[in-house]
C-alpha positions as CSV (number, residue, x, y, z in Angstrom):
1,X,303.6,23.9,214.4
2,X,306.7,22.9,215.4
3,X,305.6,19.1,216.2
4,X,304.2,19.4,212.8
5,X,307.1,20.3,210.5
6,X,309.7,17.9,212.9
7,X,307.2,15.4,211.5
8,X,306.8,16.7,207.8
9,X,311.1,16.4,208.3
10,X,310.8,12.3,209.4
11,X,308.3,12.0,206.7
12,X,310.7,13.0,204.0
13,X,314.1,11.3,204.9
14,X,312.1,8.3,205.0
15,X,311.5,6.1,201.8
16,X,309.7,3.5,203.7
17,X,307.0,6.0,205.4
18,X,303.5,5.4,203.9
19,X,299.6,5.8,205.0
20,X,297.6,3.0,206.2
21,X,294.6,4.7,203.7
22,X,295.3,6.9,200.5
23,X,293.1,10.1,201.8
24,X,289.4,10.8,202.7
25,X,287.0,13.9,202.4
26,X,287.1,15.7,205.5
27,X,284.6,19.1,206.5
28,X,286.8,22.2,207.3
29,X,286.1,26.2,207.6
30,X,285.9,26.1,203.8
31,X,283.8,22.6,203.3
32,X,284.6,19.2,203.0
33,X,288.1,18.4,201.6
34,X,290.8,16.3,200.9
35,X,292.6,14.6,204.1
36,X,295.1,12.2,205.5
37,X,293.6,9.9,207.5
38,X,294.4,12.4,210.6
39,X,292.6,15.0,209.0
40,X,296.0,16.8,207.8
41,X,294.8,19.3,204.2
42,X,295.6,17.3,201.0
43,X,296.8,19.7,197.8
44,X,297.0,19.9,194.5
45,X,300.2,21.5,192.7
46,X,299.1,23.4,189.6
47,X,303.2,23.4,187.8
48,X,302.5,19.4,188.2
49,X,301.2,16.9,185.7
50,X,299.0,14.1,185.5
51,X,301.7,11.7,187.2
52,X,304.0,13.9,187.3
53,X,305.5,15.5,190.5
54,X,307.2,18.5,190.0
55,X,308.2,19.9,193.8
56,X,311.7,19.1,195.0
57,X,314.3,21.0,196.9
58,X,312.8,23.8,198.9
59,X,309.0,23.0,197.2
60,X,308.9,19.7,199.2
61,X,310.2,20.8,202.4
62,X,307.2,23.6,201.9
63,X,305.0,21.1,200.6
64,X,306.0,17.4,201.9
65,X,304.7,14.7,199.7
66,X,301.8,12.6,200.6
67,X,304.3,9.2,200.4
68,X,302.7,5.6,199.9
69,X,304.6,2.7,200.7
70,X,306.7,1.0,198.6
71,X,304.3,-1.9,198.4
72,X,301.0,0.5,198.2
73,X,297.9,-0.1,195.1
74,X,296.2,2.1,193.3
75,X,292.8,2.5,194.7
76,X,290.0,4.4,192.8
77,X,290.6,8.0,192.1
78,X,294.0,7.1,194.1
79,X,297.0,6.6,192.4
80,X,300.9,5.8,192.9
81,X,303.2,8.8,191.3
82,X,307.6,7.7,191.4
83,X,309.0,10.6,192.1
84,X,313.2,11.3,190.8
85,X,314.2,10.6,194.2
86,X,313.2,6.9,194.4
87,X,309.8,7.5,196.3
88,X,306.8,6.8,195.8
89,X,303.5,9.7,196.4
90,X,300.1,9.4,196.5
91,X,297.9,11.2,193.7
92,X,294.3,12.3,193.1
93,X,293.0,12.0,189.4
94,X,296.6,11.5,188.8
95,X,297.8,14.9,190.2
96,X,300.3,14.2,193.3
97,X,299.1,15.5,196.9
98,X,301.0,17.0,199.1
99,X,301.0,18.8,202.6
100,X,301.5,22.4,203.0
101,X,304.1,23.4,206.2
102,X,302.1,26.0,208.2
103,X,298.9,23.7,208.1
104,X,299.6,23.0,212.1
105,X,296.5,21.3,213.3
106,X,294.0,18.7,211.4
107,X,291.5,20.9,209.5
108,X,293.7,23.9,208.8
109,X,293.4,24.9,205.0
110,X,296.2,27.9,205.1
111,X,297.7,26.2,201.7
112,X,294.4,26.9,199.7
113,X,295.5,29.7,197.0
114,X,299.0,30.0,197.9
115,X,300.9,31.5,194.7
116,X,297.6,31.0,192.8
117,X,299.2,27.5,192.4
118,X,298.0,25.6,195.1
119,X,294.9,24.0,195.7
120,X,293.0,22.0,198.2
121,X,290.8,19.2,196.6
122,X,287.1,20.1,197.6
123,X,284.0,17.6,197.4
């Protein structure tokens, strides 16, 4: 756990961190969901909008953006959300995607339901 969130930390203070991929359905305890492409739990923010990303402050250092480069294309269902701070996320269906912290190996789904307001995106 601790590797992960010393990542989740990197992730964030850098603008210039992005994913080779945008994401891709992976199986887990509760059936085939949205991943990073190391098999890290993609989620959904219900207090977000289409395009919109609405967790900063504490929200993102519990739920770290999914950040694309600042070069990155839509692709598909994938899409590019500018966030205040200058970055760039990734987004499903145009809601933004985000990690939860206390997912702490590939294939955890601990974020599902948390506050009733966040989601993993299932097949």
């Amino acid at each position: 756990m601790q590797k992960f969130l010393g990542a989740a930390a990197v992730l964030m203070a850098s603008t210039t961190f992005a994913m080779a991929a945008p994401a891709m359905m992976s199986e887990t305890d509760i059936g085939s969901v949205l991943t990073d492409e190391a098999g890290y739990t993609l989620y959904i923010f219900d207090r977000d909008e289409p395009g919109v990303s609405n967790c900063y402050e504490q929200c993102a250092i519990n739920w770290p953006p999914f950040y694309a480069a600042d070069d990155a294309q839509p692709e598909g269902a994938f899409t590019i959300v500018q966030r205040t701070d200058g970055t760039q996320m990734w987004a499903h269906d145009g809601w933004p995607l985000y990690y939860w912290k206390d997912d702490a190996n590939p294939g955890d789904t601990t974020g599902d339901g948390v506050g009733d307001v966040w989601h993993v995106v299932m097949n």
